[in-house]
C-alpha positions in Angstrom: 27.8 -45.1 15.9 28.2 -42.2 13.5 26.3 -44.1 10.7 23.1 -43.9 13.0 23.3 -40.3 13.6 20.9 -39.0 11.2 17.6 -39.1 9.7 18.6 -41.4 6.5 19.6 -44.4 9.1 17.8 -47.7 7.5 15.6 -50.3 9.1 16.2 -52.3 6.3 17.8 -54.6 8.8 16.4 -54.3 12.6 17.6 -57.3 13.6 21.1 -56.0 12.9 20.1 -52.7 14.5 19.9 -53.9 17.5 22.6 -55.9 17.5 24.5 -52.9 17.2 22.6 -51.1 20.4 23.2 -53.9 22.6 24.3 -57.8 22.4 21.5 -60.1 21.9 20.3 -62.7 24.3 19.3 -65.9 23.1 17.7 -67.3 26.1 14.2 -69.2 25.8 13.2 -68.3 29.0 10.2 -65.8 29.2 11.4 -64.5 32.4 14.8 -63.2 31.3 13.1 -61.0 28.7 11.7 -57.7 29.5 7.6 -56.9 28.7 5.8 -54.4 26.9 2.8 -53.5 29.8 0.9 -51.9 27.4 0.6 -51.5 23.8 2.0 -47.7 22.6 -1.2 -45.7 22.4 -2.0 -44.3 18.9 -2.1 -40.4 19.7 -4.2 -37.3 17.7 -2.9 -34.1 17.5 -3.7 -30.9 16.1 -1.3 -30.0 13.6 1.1 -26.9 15.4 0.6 -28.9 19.0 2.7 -31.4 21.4 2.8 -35.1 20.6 3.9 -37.4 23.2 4.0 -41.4 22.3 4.7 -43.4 25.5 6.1 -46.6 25.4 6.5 -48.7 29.0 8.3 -52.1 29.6 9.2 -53.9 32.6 12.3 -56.0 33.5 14.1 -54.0 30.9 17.5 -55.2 32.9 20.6 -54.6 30.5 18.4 -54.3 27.3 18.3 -50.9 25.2 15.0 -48.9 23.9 14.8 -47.3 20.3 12.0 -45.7 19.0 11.8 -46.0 15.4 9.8 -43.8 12.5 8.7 -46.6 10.7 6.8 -45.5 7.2 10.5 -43.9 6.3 13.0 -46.5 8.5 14.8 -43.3 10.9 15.7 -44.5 13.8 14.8 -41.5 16.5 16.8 -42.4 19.6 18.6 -45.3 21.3 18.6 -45.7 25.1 19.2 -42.0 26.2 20.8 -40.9 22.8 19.0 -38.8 20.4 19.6 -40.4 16.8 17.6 -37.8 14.5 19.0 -34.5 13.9 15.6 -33.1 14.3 15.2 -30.5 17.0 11.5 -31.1 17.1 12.1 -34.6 18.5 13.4 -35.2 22.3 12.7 -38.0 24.5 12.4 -38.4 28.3 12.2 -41.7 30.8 11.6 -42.7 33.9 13.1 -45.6 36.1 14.3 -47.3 32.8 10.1 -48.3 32.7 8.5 -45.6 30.9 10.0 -43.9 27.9 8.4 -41.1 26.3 9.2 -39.8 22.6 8.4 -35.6 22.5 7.4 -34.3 18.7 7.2 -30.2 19.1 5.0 -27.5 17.1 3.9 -31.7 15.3 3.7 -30.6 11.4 1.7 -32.9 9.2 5.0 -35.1 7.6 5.0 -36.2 11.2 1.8 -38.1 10.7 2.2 -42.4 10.7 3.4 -44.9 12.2 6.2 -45.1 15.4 7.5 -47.9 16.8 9.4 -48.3 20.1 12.1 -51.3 20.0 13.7 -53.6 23.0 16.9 -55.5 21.5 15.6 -58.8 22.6 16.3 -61.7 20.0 13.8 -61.9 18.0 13.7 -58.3 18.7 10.2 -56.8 20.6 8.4 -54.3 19.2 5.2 -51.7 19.7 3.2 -49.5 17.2 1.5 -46.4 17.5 0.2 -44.2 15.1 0.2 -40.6 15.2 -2.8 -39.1 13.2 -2.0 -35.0 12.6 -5.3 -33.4 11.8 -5.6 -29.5 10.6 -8.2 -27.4 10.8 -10.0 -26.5 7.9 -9.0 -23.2 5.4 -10.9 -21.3 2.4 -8.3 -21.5 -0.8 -8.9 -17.8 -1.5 -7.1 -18.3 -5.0 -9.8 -21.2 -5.7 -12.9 -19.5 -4.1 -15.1 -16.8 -5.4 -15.5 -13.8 -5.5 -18.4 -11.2 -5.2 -20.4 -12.1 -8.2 -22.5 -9.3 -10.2 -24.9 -11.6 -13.2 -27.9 -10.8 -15.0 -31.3 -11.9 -14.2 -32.2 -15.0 -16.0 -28.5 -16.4 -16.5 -26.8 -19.4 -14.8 -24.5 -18.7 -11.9 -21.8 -21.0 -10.5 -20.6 -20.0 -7.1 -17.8 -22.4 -5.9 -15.7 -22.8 -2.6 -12.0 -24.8 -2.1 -11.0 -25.6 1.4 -8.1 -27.6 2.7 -7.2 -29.1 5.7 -7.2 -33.1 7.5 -9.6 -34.9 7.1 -10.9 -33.6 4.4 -13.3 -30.4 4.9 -17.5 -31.2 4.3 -18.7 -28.2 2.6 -21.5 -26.5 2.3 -23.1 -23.0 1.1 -26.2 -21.4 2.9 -27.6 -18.2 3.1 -25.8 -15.6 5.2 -29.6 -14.4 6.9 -30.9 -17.9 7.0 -33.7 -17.9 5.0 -34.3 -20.9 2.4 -33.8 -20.2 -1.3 -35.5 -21.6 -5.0 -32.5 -24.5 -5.8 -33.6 -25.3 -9.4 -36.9 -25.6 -8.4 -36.4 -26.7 -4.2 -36.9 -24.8 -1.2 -33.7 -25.3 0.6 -31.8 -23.5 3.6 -28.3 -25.6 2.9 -26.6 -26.9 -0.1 -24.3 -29.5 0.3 -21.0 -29.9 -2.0 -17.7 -27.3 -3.2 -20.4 -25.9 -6.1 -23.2 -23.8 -6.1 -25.1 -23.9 -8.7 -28.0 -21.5 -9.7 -29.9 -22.0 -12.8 -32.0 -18.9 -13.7 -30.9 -16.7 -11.3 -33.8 -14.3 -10.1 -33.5 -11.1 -8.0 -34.5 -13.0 -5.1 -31.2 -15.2 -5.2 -29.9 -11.5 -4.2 -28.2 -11.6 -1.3 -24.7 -12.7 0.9 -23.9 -16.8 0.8 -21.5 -18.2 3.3 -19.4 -21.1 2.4 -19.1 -22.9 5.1 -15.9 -25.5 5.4 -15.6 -28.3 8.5 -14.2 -30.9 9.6 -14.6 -32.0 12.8 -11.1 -30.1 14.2 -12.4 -26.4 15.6 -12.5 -23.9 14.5 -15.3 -24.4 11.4 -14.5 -21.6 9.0 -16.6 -19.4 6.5 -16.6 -17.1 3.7 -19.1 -14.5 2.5 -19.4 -13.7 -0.8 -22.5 -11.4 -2.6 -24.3 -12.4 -5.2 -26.2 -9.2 -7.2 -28.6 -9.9 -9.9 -28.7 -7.3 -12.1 -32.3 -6.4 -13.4 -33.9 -3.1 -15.3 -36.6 -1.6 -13.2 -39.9 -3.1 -12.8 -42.7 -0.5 -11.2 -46.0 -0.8 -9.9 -48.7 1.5 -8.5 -51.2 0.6 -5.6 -54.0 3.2 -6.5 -54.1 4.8 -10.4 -56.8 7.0 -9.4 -56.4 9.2 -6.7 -58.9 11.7 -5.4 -58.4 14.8 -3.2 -60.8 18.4 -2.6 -59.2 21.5 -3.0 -57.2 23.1 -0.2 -56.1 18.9 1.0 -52.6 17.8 1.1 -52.3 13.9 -1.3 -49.6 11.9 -1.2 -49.0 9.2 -4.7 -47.4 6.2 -4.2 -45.2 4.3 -7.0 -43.2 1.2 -5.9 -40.1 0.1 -8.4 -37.5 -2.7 -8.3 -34.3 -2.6 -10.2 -30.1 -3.3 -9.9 -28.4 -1.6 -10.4 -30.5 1.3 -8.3 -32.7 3.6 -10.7 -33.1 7.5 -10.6 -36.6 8.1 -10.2 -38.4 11.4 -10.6 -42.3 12.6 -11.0 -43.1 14.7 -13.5 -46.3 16.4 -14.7 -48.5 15.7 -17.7 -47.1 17.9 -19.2 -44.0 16.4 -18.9 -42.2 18.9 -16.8 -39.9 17.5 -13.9 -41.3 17.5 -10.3 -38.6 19.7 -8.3 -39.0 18.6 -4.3 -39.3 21.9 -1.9 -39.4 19.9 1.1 -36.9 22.3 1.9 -38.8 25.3 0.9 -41.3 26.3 3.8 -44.9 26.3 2.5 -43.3 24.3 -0.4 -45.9 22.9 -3.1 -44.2 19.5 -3.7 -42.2 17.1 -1.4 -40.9 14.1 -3.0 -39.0 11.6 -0.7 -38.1 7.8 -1.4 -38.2 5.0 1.0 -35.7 2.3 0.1 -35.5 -1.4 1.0 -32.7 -3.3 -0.9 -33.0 -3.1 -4.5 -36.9 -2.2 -4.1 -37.8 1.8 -3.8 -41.1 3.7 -2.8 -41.2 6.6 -4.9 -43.6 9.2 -2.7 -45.0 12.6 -4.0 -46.6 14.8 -1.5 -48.7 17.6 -2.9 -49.6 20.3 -0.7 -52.6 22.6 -0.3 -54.8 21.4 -3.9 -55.8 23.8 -5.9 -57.7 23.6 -9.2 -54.2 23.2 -11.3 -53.5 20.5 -9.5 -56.0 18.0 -10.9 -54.3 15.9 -13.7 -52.0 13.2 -14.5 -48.2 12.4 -13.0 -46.0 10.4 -14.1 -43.5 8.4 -12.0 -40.5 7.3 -14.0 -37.2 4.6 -13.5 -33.9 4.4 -15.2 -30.8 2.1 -14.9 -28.0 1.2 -17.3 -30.3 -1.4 -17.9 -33.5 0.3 -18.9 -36.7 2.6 -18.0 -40.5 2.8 -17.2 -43.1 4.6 -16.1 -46.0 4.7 -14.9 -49.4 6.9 -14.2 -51.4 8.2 -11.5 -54.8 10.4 -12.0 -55.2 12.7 -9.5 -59.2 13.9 -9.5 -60.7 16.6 -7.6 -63.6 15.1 -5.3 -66.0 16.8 -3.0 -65.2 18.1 0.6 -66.5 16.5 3.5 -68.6 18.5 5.4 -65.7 19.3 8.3 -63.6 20.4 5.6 -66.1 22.7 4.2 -67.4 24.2 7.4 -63.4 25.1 8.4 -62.8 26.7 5.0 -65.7 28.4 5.1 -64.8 29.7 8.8 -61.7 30.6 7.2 -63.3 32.9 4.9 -65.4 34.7 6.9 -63.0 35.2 10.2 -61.2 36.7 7.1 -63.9 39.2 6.1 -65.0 40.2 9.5 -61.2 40.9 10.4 -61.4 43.4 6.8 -64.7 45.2 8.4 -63.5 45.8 11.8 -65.6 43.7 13.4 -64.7 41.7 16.6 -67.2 39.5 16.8 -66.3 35.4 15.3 -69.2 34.0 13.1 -69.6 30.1 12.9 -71.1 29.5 9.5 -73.5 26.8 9.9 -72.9 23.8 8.2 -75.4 23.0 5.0 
């Protein structure tokens, strides 16, 4: 038997095979002759799992079970014997009825067909396939990267995955809002490709690539797309007015990527230092940021005649600048503001002539 003890044994000849495992019998009677009860189940496994393939005949009597590979010919065992030299495969029985065929830690050149043998003549046979499925996988080496473009090109963002059956995939967006497609609204695009004609600063953003196949776990990767841009500003009110002695705050709102520096400066053209940290401080300029848009803010405290004028709010990047202009007009009090000020004064001058009494001006 030592030509059968390993994994190049042929079944160019099964008929001889069997011959070999046992002597034939010839008889016509259907009785004498052992039955398959049912057919060998075809099985599904995850690739890294247990297969079992079972494989039950009655009225086996003196006759021998193989279990054959069949897409490469190996035979795997005979009767009790184990025939292949690998350790993966084992087999079990029970009563000489059932006879089971163990694959271990099943690796995917274990997928086809198996067929389990009685050495009747004509010999008796059962099929079962054994379908090894694997979960899907990004090809990192075939997948982008984080992607920086510029504004107006075309951008190509594309995704490999591996794994059986083949994985679907698709790309969305990683916060789940739809997107311009070349011209559609979409929230999904189907396909290993995405494509991006024109990209705009509002393609900005994470995309997931997204790879299944119907064998958990689905799996994704993230990758950025940053569309690069120079800045872009705008101003909700030109023309600002404020009385003397008010605090005004002027608004500009920019957009650009890579981020700008913005600063104020005065009309004539002097740089706006911030002393929010200074205490009675003249100027406070703070941004608010939201992605790759900015709200420049310029607080002016306590207005004074010098104050009226123009300011300028101005944005650089690498990839440009601009500006823009704010007038900032004196305008009259309101009557509450003059009647406090006016208070003001002349708590002020009582306190300088030693009087004690408090004099409410009345208002004009």
């Amino acid at each position: 038997m030592n030509d059968l003890s390993s994994d190049s044994c042929s079944m160019a000849a099964p008929v001889l095979l069997l011959l070999l495992i046992a002597g034939s019998a010839t008889s016509s009677d259907e009785s004498l002759f052992p039955r398959f009860v049912e057919p060998v189940t075809n099985v599904t496994v995850t690739v890294g799992r247990d297969a079992l393939l079972a494989c039950v005949v009655e009225d086996l009597r003196g006759y021998k079970v193989a279990w054959v590979r069949v897409d490469t010919q190996t035979i795997l065992s005979i009767h009790h014997n184990i025939i292949t030299q690998n350790p993966r495969i084992s087999l079990s029985y029970n009563d000489h009825r059932s006879w089971y065929l163990h694959i271990k830690s099943v690796q995917e050149v274990d997928r086809g067909w198996y067929m389990c043998q009685v050495n009747t003549d004509p010999m008796r046979s059962r099929k079962g396939y054994l379908q090894v499925v694997v979960p899907p996988s990004i090809i990192d080496n075939m997948t982008s990267t984080d992607m920086v473009v510029r504004e107006g090109s075309d951008v190509s963002l594309v995704c490999r995955a591996s794994g059986y059956p083949e994985p679907y995939v698709m790309w969305r967006r990683e916060d789940g809002q739809d997107f311009n497609y070349n011209g559609e609204s979409v929230s999904v695009v189907d396909g290993e490709t995405l494509t991006i004609t024109k990209v705009s600063r509002l393609h900005m953003g994470a995309y997931l690539c997204i790879a299944s196949n119907g064998v958990p776990p689905s799996i994704s990767k993230r990758i950025m797309l940053m569309v690069q841009f120079p800045p872009m500003l705008s101003i909700p009110n030109q023309l600002e007015g404020a009385y003397i002695g008010q605090d005004v705050t002027l608004e500009c709102h920019t957009e650009a990527y890579p981020s700008s520096i913005n600063y104020w400066t005065t009309d004539r053209g002097d740089m706006i230092i911030s002393e929010m940290e200074i205490v009675g401080g003249k100027y406070e300029a703070f941004p608010m940021d939201s992605g790759y848009n900015k709200f420049m803010m310029l607080k002016i405290r306590n207005i004074t005649k010098e104050d009226f004028g123009f300011y300028k709010c101005i944005a650089k990047n690498s990839l440009g600048e601009t500006d823009g202009i704010i007038k900032l007009d004196e305008i009259p009090a309101p009557p509450s503001a003059f009647t406090t000020q006016k208070t003001v004064i002349d708590n002020q001058t009582i306190k300088k002539k030693g009087h004690h009494e408090v004099f409410w001006p009345m208002t004009p």
